[in-house]
Structures are given as structure tokens and as C-alpha cells.
C-alpha positions as a Python dict, from the first residue, in 0.01 Angstrom:
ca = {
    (1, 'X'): (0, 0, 0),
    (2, 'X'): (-295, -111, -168),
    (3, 'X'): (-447, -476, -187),
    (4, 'X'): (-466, -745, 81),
    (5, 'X'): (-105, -846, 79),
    (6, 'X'): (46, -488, 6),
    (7, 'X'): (329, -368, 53),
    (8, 'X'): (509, -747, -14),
    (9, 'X'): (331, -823, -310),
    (10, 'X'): (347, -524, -422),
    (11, 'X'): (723, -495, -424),
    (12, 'X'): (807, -795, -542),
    (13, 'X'): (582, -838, -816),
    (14, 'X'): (707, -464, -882),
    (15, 'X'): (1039, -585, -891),
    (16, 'X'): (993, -890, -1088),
    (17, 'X'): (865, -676, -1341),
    (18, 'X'): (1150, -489, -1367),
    (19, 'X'): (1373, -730, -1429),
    (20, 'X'): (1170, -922, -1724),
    (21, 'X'): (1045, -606, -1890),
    (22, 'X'): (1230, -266, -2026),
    (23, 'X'): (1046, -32, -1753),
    (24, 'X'): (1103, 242, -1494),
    (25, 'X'): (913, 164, -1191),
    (26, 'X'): (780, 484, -982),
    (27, 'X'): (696, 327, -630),
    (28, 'X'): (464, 547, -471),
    (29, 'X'): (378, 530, -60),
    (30, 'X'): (528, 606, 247),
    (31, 'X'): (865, 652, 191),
    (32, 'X'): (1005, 479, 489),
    (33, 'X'): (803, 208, 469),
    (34, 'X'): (861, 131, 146),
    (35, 'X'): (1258, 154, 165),
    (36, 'X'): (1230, -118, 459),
    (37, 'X'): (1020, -388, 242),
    (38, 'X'): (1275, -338, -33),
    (39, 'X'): (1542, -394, 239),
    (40, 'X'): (1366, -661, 407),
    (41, 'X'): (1273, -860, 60),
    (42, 'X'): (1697, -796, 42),
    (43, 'X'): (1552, -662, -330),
    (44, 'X'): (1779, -344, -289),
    (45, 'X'): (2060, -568, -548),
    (46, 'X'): (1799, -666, -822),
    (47, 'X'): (1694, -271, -895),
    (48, 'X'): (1914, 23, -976),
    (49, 'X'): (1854, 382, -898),
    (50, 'X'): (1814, 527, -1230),
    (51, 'X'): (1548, 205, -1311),
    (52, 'X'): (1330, 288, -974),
    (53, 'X'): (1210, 615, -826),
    (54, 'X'): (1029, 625, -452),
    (55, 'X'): (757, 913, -429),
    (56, 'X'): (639, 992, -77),
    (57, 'X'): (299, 935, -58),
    (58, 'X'): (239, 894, 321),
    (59, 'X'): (-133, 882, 373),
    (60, 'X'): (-342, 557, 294),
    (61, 'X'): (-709, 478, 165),
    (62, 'X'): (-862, 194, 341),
    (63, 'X'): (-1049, -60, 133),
    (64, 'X'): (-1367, -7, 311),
    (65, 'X'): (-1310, 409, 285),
    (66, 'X'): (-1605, 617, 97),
    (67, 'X'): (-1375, 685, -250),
    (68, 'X'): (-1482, 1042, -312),
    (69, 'X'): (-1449, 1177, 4),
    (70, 'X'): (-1128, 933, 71),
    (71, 'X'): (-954, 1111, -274),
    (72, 'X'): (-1081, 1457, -127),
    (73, 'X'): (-973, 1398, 213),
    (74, 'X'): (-632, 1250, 151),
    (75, 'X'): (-487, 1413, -145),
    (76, 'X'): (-102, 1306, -1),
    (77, 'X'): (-259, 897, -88),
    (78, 'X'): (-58, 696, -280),
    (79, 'X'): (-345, 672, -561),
    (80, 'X'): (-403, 1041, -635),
    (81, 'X'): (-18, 1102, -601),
    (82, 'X'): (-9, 828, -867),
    (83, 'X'): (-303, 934, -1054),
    (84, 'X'): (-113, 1293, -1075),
    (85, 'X'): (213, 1188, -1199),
    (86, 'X'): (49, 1067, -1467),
    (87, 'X'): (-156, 1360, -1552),
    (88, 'X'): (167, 1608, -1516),
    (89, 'X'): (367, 1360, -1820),
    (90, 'X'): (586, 1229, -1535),
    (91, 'X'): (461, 872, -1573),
    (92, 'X'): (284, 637, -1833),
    (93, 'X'): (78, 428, -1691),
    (94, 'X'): (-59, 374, -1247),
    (95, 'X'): (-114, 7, -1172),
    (96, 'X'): (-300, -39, -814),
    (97, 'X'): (-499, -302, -631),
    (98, 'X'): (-627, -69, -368),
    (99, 'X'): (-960, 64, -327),
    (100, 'X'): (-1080, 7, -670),
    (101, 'X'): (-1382, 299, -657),
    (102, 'X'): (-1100, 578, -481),
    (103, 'X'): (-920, 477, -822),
    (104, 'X'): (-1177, 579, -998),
    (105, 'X'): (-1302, 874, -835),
    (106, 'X'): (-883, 1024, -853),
    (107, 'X'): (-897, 889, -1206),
    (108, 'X'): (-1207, 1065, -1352),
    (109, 'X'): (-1105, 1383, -1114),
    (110, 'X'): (-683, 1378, -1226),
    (111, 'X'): (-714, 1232, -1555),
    (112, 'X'): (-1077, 1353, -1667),
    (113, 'X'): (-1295, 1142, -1894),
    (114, 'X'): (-1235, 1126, -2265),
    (115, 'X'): (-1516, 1357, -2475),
    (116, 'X'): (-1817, 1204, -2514),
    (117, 'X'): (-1752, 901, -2214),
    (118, 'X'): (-1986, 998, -1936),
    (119, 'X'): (-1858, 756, -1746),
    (120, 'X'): (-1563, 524, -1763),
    (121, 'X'): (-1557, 135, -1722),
    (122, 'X'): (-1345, -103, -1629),
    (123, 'X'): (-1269, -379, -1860),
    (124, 'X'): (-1110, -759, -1833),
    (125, 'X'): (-1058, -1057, -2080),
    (126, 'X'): (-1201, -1347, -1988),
    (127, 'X'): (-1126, -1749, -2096),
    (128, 'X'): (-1347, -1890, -2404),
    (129, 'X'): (-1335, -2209, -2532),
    (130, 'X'): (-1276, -2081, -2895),
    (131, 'X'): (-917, -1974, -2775),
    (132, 'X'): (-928, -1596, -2765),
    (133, 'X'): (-1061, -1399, -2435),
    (134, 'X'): (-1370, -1262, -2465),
    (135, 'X'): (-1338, -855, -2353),
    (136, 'X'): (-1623, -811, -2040),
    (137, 'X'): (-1711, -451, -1917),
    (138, 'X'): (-1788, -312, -1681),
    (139, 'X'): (-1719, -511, -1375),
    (140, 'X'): (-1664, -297, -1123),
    (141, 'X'): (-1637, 99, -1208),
    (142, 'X'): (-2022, 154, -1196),
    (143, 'X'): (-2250, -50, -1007),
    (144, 'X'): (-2563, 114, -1170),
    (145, 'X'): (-2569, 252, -1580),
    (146, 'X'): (-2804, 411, -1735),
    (147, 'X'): (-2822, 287, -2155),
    (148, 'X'): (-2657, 553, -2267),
    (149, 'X'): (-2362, 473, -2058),
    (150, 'X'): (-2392, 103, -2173),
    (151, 'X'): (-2370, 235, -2522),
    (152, 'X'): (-2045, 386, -2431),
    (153, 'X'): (-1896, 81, -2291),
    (154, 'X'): (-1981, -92, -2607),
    (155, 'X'): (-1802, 142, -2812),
    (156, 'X'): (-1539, 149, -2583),
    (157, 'X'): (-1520, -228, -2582),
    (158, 'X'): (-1513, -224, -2968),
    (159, 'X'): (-1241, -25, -2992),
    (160, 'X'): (-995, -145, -2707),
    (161, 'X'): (-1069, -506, -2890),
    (162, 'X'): (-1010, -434, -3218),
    (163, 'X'): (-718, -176, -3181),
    (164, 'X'): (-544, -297, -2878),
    (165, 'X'): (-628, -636, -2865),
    (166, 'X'): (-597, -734, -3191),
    (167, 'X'): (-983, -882, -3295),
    (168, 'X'): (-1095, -757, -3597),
    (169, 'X'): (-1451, -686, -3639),
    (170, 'X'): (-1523, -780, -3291),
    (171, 'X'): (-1824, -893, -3228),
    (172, 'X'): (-2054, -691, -2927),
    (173, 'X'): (-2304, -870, -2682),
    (174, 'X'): (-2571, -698, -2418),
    (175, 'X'): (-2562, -963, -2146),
    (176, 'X'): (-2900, -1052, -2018),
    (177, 'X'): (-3148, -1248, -1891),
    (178, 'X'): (-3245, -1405, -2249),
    (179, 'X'): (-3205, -1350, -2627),
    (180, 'X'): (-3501, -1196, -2692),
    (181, 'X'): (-3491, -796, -2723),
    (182, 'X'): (-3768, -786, -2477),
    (183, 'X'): (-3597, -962, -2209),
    (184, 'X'): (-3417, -837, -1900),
    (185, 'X'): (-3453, -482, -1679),
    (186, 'X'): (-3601, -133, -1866),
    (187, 'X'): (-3275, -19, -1843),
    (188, 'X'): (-3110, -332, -2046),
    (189, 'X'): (-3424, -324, -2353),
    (190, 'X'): (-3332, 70, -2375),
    (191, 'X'): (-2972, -33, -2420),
    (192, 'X'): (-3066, -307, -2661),
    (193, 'X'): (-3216, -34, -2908),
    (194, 'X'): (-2917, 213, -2858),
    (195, 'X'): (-2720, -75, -2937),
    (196, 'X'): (-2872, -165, -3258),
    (197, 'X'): (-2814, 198, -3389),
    (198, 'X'): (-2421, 198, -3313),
    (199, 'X'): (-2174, 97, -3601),
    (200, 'X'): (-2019, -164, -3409),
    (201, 'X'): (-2093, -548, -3459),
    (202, 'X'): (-2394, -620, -3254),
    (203, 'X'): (-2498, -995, -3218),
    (204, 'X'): (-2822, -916, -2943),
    (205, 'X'): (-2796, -1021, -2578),
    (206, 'X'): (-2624, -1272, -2479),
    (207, 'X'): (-2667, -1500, -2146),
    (208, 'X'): (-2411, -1614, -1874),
    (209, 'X'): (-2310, -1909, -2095),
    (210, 'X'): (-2269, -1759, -2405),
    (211, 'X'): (-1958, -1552, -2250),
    (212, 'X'): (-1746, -1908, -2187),
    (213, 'X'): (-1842, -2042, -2494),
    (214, 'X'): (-1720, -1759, -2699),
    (215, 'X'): (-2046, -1639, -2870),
    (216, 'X'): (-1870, -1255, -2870),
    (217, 'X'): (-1589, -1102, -2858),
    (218, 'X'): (-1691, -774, -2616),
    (219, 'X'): (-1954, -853, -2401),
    (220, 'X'): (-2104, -520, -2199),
    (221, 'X'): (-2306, -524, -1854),
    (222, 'X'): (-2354, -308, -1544),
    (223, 'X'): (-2100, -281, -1292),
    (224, 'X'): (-2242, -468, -1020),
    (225, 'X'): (-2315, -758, -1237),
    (226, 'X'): (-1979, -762, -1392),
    (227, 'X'): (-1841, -736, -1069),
    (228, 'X'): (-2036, -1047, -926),
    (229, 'X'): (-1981, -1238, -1285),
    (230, 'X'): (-1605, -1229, -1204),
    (231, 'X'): (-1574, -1351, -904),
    (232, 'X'): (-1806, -1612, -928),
    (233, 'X'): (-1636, -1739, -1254),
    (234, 'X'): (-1288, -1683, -1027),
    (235, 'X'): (-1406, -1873, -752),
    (236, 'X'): (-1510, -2157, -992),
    (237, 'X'): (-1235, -2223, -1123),
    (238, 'X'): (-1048, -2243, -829),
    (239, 'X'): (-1284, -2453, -681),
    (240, 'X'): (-1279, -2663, -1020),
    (241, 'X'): (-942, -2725, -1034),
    (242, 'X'): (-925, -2822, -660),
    (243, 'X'): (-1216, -3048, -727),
    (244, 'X'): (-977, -3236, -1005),
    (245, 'X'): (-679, -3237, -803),
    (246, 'X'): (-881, -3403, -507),
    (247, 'X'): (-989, -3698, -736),
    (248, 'X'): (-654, -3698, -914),
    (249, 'X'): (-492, -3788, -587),
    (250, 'X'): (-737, -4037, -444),
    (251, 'X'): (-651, -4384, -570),
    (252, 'X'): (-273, -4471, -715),
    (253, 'X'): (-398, -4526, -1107),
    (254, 'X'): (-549, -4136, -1097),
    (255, 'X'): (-249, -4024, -960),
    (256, 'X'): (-45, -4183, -1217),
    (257, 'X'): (-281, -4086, -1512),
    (258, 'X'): (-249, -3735, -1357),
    (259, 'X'): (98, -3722, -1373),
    (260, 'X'): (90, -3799, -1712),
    (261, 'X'): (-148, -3499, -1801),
    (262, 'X'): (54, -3247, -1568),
    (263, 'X'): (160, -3004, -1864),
    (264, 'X'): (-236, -3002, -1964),
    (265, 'X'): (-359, -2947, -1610),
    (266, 'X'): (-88, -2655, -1572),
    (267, 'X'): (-202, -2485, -1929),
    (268, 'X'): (-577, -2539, -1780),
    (269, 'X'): (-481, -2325, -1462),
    (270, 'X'): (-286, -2047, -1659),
    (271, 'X'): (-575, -1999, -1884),
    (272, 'X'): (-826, -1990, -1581),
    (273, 'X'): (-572, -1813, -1295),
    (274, 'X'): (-678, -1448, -1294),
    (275, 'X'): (-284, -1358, -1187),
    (276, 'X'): (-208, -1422, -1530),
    (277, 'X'): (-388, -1112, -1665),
    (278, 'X'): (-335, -924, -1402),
    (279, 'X'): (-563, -583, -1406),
    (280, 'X'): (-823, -431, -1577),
    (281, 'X'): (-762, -130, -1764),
    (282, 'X'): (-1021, 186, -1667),
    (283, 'X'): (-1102, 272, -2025),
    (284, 'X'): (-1254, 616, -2069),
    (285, 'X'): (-979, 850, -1924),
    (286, 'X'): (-708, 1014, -2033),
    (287, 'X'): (-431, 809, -1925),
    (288, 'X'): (-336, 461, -1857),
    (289, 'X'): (-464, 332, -1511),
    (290, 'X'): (-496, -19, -1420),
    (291, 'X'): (-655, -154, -1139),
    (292, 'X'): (-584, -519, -1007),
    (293, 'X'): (-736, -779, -839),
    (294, 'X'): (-744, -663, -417),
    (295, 'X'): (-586, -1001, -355),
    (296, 'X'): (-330, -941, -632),
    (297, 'X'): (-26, -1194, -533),
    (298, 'X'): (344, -1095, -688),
    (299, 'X'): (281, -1266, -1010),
    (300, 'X'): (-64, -1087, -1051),
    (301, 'X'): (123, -747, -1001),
    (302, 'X'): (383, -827, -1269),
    (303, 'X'): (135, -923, -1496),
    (304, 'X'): (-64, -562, -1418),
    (305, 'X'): (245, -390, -1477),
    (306, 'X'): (255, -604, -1781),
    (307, 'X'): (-79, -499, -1919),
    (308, 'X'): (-2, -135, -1823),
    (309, 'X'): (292, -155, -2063),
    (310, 'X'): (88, -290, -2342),
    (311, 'X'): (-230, -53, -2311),
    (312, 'X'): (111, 229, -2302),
    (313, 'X'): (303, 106, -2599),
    (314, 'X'): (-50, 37, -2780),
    (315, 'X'): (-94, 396, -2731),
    (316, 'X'): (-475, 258, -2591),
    (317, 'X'): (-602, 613, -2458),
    (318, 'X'): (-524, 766, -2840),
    (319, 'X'): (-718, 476, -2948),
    (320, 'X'): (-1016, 504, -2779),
    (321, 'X'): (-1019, 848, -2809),
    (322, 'X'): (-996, 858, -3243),
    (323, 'X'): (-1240, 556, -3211),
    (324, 'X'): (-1494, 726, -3007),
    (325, 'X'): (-1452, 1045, -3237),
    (326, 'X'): (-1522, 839, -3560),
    (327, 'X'): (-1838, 633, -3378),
    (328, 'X'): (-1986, 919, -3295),
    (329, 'X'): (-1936, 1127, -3658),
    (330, 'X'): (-2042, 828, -3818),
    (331, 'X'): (-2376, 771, -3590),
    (332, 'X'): (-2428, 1121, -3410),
    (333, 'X'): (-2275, 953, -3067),
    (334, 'X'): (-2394, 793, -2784),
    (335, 'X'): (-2550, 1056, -2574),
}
């Protein structure tokens, strides 16, 4: 039930899923109204019952709901239900676009934090012009960090980048208001010398325009920043692309040249459309939970339930976990 256009979207990105992908689907929520959007959708002859299980989970957490005292208060939700399915071994991976902090809060509270995370982070790719995302955390899980905890994204970041995602030797930014060590908040210089004395790849900070143009690989930040980076760079590129189409269509020789360069205009928005990647993982607990955009769409829900496979079968939590152990051996740990 979570996300703007839950339970529809929800369903029948859940569905589409199923059928492009070798998964069992666990939909959890209220029962009864989750048998009548399958019904109404008329999605009842594209699942089976040994590929989908329903899980009664009848009471809902508002968007605008405190988390903590939400995932207290309402322990029959469809998120700690979730959360606690995966805990018990009875699922892999929870994918929701509900309340993104009540997430949290069940995850850190079901799941518990890996040793030596103080606090976990949420982390997306974003589009670079040198090809290859560049990794961006945290933009959402804490609105506030203190260095230490930036330290632990950056290790975190390392280590989902290199082992999951493939980038070897990636290479870590502090994002901030200038290059120069001395620039940006206490909080950010502080971070800038824990940095220095991790054994990842450090490059210094980095600015706003360094993450498009690919100057690193992980880039780390506080929540509320990340948060507002996101959907500023979102909104931009819708608003780009409607920008293009606009002119495209406003005199008969544009529109033809457009035509031509459909294909390119179509790669453009797949590489800028956040429904293509679908969720952010919440690296730093025990388990596999992904949390999506609150506006997820169908496609943006089969593409979280895409990434939830791939942090599974990349066995991301065991990653993160031996990398964390090794960092911290290696440099006494971020503490």
C-alpha cells in the first residue's frame, strides 16, 4: 500500500516482475484488498499460486506518519510484516515505496545494523557522462550525520561499488561546497580528515558538478542534501527533456530532424528516467531492503524488484559486512 499510486502500481509492476524474472513474489497488505486489485487488474491468469504468496498485513503507515512511533504503533503494517519475513529466513529481499523513514526505523529495529555501521544509508546510482553511474549516499536515511557516520557511508559506498557493482578501485568523493579541505560545514572538514585516514580511494570533495561529470565513482553526503540533490537532478531532467520535446515539435523541419534522432532521444530518457533504477538499497543492515521512489509507477517497481534480486544474488549484505570487517582491521574502523 505504499507510494502515491499504491496498490495499482504496486501490483502490476509486482506482476510484471514476475513474469520477466525467476522470482517468488510475497505481496504483503490487506488481504482483501489486495485480492480485489489483482482481480480488478484481471492479473489473477499471469501469476500462479506456488509463484505468489499474500500475507495479511492490514494496518497502513501514512506518508506523513512519525516512523518510529508509526513502526511501534502498528506492528500488523505491511513494512514491519515485510521487514520480519525477512529477518525470520522467509524472504530475501522487501522492496517498498512507502514511508521511506518507517522503513528505516522497522529496518534498523527487524534487521539490526551490521557491526560497526552506526547508522545505515541509503544509496542510488546516478547518470555520468563517462558512462558508468556514479554511487551517491545518503539521500534520504539521515537528514543530519555526524563524520563518523560519513566515514561509514564511504566505506559502505566503497564496498557496494566495487563488490556489487562491479567498479574496481572506486574512486570516493566528500561532496561540498569547494575543493579545498577547509571548505564547507565543521561537520564536512571533520569528515574530510576521517576520510583521508580510510583505505579506500579518496579524491577530496567534490562539488555539485563534479557528480554529472563523473569525477568519482561513490560520492558521500548528508541525508538531507542527498535527498534534495535527487530530486532536483529528477526534476531536471524531466523538465529538460520536456524543454527538447517542446522545440522539437514547434516548426515542421525540427519535427522531422527529431524523428530522425528518436532512438537517441529515447536512450537519453532511459539513462535520465529514475523508473529505470528503480530503488535504493538501505546499506548497513542485515538484509536486503529497498526502498523506491514514493511516486514509483509499474515500471519503477519492476525495476526495484529488479535491483532487490541483484543486491540478493550478489549476496550484497555478506559483502558489506566482510568489507567493513577488513576496513576496519586494516585502519582500526570508523568509530
Amino acid at each position: 500500500m505504499g507510494g502515491d499510486l499504491a496498490p495499482a502500481a504496486t501490483i502490476s509492476g509486482a506482476v510484471s516482475a514476475l513474469a520477466a524474472r525467476d522470482i517468488t513474489l510475497i505481496l504483503v497488505g490487506p488481504e482483501p484488498a489486495v485480492r480485489e486489485e489483482i482481480r480488478r487488474q484481471r492479473a489473477q491468469s499471469a501469476i500462479s499460486e506456488s509463484a505468489v504468496r499474500i500475507v495479511d498485513a492490514p494496518e497502513i503507515i501514512g506518508m506523513a506518519e512519525s516512523p518510529v512511533a508509526a513502526v511501534r504503533a502498528k506492528r500488523h503494517s505491511a513494512t514491519v510484516v515485510g521487514l520480519d519475513l525477512v529477518a525470520r529466513g522467509e524472504a530475501d529481499a522487501f522492496v517498498t515505496a512507502g514511508n521511506t523513514g518507517a522503513a528505516m526505523a522497522a529496518a534498523v529495529l527487524g534487521l539490526k545494523r551490521i557491526p560497526g555501521i552506526e547508522r545505515p544509508a541509503l544509496a542510488v546510482p546516478f547518470p555520468t557522462r563517462q558512462g558508468r553511474p556514479c554511487l551517491l549516499l545518503d539521500v534520504g536515511a539521515n537528514p543530519e550525520a555526524r563524520p563518523q557516520n560519513l566515514a561509514q557511508f564511504a566505506v559502505m559506498g566503497a564496498v557496494y561499488a566495487e563488490r556489487v557493482l562491479g567498479c574496481a578501485h572506486p574512486r570516493v568523493g566528500l561532496l561540498s561546497i569547494g575543493e579545498e579541505e577547509s571548505k564547507g560545514s565543521p561537520v564536512i572538514q571533520e569528515a574530510h580528515q576521517q576520510f583521508r585516514g580510510l583505505p579506500i580511494e579518496f579524491v577530496g570533495n567534490v562539488e555539485g558538478k563534479d557528480i554529472p561529470a563523473g569525477a568519482a565513482d561513490v560520492v558521500v553526503m548528508e541525508g538531507f542534501v542527498g535527498n534534495v540533490l535527487i530530486k532536483f537532478a529528477e526534476g531536471l531532467g524531466v523538465t529538460l527533456l520536456d524543454i527538447l520535446q517542446r522545440e522539437i515539435r514547434s516548426s515542421l523541419w525540427s519535427t522531422l530532424a527529431g524523428a530522425a534522432l528518436l532512438p537517441v532521444f529515447r536512450r537519453v530518457r532511459r539513462r535520465l528516467d529514475y523508473a529505470e533504477y528503480g530503488g535504493a538499497p538501505l546499506l548497513g543492515v542485515q538484509g536486503v531492503c529497498i526502498i523506491a521512489h514514493g511516486r514509483s509507477n509499474p515500471r519503477a517497481v519492476q525495476s526495484a524488484l529488479r535491483v532487490a534480486g541483484e543486491a540478493v544474488r550478489s549476496r550484497t549484505v555478506a559483502e558489506i559486512q566482510a568489507g567493513v570487517a577488513e576496513l576496519a582491521a586494516s585502519a582500526g574502523g570508523p568509530s
